[in-house]
Backbone as CSV, one residue per row, in Angstrom:
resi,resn,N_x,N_y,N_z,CA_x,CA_y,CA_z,C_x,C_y,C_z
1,UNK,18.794,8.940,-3.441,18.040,8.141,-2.482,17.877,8.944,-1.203
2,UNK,16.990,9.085,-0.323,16.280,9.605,0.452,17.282,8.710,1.512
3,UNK,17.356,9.869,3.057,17.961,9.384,3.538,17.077,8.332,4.772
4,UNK,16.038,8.940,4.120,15.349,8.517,5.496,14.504,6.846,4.825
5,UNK,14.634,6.671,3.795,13.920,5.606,2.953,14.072,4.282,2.858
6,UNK,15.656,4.380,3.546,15.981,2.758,3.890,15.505,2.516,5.202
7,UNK,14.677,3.503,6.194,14.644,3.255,7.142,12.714,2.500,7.221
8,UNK,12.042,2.535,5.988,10.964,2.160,6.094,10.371,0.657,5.371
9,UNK,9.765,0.037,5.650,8.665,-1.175,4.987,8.020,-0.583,4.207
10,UNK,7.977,-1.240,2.834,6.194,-0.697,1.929,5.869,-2.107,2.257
11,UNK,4.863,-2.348,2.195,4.067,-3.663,1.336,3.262,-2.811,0.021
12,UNK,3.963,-3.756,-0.769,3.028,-3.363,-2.383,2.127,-4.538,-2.711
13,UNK,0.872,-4.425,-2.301,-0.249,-5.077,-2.694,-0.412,-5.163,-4.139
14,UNK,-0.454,-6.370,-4.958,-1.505,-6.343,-6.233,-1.991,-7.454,-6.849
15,UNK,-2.962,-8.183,-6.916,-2.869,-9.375,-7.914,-2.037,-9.592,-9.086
16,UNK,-1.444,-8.471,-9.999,-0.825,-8.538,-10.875,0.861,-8.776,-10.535
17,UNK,1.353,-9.859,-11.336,2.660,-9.858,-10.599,3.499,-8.714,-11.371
18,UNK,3.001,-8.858,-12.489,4.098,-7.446,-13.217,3.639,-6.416,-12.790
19,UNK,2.519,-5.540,-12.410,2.378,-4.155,-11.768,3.137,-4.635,-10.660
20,UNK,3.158,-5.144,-9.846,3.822,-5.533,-8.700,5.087,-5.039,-8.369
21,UNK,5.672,-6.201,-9.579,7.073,-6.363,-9.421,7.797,-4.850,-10.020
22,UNK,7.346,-4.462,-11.146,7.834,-3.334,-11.389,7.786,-2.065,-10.232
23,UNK,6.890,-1.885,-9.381,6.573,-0.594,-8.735,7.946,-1.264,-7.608
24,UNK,7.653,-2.881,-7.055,8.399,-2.440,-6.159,10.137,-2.308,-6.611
25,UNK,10.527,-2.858,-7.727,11.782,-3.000,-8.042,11.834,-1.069,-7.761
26,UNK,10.752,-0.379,-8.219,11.306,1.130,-8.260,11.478,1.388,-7.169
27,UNK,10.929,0.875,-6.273,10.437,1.656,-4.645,11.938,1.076,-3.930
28,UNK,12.431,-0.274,-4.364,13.866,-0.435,-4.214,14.619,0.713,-4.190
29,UNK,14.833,0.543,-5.255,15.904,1.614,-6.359,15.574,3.108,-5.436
30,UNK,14.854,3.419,-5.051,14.381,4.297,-4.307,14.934,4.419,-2.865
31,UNK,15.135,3.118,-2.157,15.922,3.076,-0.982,15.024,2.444,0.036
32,UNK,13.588,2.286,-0.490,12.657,1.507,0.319,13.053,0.561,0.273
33,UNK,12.891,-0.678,1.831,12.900,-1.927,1.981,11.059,-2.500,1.582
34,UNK,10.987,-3.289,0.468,9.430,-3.810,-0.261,9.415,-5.104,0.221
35,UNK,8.081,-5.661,0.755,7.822,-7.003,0.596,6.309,-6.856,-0.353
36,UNK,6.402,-7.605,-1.073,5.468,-7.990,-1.994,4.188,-9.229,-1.582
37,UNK,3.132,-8.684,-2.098,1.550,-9.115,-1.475,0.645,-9.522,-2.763
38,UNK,0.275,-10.501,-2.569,-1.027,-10.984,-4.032,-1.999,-10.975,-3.821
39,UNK,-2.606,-10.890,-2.135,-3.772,-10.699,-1.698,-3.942,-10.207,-0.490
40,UNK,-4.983,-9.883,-0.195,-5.317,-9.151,1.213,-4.807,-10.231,2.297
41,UNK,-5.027,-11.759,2.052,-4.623,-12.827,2.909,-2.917,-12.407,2.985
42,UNK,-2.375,-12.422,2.206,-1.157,-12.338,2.280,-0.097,-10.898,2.770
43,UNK,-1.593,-9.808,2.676,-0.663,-8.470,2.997,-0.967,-8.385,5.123
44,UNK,-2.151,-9.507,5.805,-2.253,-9.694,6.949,-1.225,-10.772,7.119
45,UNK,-0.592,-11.496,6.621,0.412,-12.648,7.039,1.664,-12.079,7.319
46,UNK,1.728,-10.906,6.599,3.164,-9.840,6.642,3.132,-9.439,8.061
47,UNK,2.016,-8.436,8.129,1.512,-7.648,9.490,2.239,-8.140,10.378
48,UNK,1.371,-9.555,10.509,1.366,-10.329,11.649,2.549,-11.104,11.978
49,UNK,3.315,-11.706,11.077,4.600,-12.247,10.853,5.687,-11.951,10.628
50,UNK,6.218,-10.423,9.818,7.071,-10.123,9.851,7.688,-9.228,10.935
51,UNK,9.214,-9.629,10.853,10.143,-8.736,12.063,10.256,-7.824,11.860
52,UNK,9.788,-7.288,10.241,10.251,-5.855,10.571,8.567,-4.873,9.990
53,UNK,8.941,-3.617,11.067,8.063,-2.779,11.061,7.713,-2.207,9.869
54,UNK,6.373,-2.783,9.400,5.959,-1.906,8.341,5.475,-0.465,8.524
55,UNK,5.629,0.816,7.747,5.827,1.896,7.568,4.196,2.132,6.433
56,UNK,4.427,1.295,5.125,2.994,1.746,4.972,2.931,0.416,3.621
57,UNK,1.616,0.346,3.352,1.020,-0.647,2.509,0.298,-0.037,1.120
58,UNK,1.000,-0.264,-0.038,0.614,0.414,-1.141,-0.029,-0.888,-1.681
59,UNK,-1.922,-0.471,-1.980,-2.979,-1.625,-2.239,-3.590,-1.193,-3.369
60,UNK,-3.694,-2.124,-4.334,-4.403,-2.014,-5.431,-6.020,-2.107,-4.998
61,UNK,-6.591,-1.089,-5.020,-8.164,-1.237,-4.624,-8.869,-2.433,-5.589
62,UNK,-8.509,-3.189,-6.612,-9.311,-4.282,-6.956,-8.508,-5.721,-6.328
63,UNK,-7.324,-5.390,-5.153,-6.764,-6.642,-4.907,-7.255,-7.682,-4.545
64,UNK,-7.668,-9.003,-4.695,-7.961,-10.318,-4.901,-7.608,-10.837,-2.884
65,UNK,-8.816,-11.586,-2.606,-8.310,-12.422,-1.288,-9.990,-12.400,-0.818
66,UNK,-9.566,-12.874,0.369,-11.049,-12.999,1.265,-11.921,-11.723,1.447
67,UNK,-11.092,-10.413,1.794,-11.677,-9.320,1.903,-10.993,-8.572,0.596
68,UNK,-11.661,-7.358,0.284,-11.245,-6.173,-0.422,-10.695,-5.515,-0.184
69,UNK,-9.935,-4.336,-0.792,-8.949,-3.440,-0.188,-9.178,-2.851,0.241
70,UNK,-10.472,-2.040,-0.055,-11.207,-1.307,1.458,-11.380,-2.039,2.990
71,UNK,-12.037,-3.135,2.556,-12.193,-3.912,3.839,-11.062,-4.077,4.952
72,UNK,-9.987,-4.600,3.880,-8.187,-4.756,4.593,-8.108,-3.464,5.032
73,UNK,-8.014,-2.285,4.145,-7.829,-0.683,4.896,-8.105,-0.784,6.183
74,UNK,-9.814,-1.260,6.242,-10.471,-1.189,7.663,-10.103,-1.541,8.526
75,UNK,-9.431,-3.232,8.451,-8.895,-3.881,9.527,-7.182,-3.222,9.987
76,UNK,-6.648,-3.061,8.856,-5.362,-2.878,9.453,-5.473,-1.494,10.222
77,UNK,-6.391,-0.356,9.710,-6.689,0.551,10.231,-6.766,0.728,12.233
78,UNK,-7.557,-0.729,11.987,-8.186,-0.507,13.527,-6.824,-1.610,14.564
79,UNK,-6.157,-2.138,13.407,-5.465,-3.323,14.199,-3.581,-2.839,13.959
80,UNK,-3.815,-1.881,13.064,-1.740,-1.409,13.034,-2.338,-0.109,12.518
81,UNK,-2.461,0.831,13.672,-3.073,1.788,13.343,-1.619,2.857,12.814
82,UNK,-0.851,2.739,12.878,0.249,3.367,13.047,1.239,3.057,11.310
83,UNK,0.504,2.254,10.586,0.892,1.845,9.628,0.340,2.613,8.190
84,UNK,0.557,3.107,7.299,-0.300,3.877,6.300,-1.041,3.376,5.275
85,UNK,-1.774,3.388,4.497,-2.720,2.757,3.853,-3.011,3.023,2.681
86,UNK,-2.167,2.662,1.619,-2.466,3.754,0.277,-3.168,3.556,-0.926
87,UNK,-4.128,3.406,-1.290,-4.953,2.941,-2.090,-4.526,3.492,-3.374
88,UNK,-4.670,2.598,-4.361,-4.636,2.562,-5.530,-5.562,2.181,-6.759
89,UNK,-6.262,2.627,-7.682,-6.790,1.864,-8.397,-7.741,2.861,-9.478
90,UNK,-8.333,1.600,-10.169,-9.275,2.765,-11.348,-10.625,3.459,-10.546
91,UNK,-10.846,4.900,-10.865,-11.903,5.406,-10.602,-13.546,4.673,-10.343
92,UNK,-14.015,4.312,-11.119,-15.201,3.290,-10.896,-14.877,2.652,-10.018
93,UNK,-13.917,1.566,-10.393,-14.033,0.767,-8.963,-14.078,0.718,-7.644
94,UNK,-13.057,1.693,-7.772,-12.807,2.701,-6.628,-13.768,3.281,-5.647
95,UNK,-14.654,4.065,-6.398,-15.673,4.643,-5.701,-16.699,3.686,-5.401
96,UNK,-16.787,2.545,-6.028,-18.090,1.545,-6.058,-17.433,0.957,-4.684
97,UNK,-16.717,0.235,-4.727,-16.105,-0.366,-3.114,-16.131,0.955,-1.852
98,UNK,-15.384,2.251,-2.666,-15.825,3.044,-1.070,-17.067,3.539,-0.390
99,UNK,-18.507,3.520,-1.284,-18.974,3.753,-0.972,-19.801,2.602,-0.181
100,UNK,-19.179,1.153,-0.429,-19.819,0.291,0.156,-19.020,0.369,1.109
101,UNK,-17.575,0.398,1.276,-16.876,-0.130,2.533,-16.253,0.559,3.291
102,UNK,-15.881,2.371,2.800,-14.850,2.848,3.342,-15.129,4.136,3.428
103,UNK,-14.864,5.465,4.037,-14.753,6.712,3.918,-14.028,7.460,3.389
104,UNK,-13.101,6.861,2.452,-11.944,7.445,1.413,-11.781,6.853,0.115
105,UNK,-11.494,7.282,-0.680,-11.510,6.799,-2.069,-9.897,6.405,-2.312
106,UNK,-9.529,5.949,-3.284,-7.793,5.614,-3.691,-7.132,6.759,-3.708
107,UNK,-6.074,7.114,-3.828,-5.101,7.698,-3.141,-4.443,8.469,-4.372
108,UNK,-3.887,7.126,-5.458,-3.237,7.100,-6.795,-4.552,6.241,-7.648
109,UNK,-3.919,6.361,-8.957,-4.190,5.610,-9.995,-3.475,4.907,-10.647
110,UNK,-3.806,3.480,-11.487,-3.168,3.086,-12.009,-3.708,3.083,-13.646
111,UNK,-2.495,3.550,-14.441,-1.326,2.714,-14.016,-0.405,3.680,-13.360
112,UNK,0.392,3.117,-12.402,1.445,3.635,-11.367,2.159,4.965,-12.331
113,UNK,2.379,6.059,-11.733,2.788,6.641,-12.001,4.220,6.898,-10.753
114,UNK,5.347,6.154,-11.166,5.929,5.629,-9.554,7.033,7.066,-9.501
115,UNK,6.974,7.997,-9.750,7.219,9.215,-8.900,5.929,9.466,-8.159
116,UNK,5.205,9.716,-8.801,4.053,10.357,-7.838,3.805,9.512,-6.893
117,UNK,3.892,7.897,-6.704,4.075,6.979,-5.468,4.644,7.417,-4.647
118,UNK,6.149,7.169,-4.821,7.258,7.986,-4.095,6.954,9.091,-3.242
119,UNK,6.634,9.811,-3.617,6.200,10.899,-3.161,5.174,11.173,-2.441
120,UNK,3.935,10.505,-2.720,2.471,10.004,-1.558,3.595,9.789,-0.504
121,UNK,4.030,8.565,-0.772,4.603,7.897,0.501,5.867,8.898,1.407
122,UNK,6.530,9.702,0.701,7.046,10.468,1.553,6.708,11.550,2.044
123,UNK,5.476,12.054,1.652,4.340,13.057,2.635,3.762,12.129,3.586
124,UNK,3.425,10.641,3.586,2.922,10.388,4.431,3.676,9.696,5.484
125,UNK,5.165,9.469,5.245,5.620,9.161,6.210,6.558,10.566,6.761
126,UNK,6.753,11.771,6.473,6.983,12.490,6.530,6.027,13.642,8.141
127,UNK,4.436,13.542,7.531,3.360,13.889,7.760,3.588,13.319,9.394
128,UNK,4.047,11.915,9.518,3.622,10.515,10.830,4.963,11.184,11.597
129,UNK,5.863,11.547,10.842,7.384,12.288,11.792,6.896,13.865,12.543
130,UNK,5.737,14.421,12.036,5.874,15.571,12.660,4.704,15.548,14.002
């Protein structure tokens, strides 16, 4: 376990509760503190409500809510700018939403390949330390 890993928030975005639950049980086991999200409504209720500082938000680019996961990117972008943003999802979809909503495409693919998660996330919180 990373020493620095208990010291961060994920939010793991997904409509699916089993992709969900599995990535974050790993991201546990890993030493991350996870709160878990079913929709874009619910990964802004965290933001805004929870005490503790989120570090970064791992989003399934087809996640389910009022806005899309690009869209959410956008807002949290401009509103917890300091927070990371990690997109996830299948190719098509992917690109079909960024080119409507966003200037970046997903990050990962699913299905989770949860080393290579791990690891996004510790270049990018790594990347925010220097």
């Amino acid at each position: 376990m990373s020493e620095t890993a208990e010291l961060h928030w994920i939010v793991v975005a997904d409509s699916e509760v089993i992709v969900r639950n599995v990535l974050s049980d790993y991201l546990r086991q890993c030493g991350y503190k996870v709160i878990d999200a079913a929709s874009s409504e619910e990964v802004v209720a965290v933001l805004e409500n929870s005490s503790a500082t989120i570090s970064a938000i791992l989003s399934d680019a087809e996640l389910g809510g009022l806005v899309n996961a690009f869209a959410l990117r956008l807002h949290v972008r401009k509103r917890w700018p300091d927070v990371h943003f990690i997109l996830a999802g299948s190719v098509n979809a992917a690109a079909k939403a960024a080119g409507e909503m966003c200037d970046e495409g997903p990050h990962l693919k699913r299905p989770y390949d949860p080393q290579a998660v791990v690891a996004h996330i510790r270049r990018l919180l790594g990347a925010a330390r220097r």
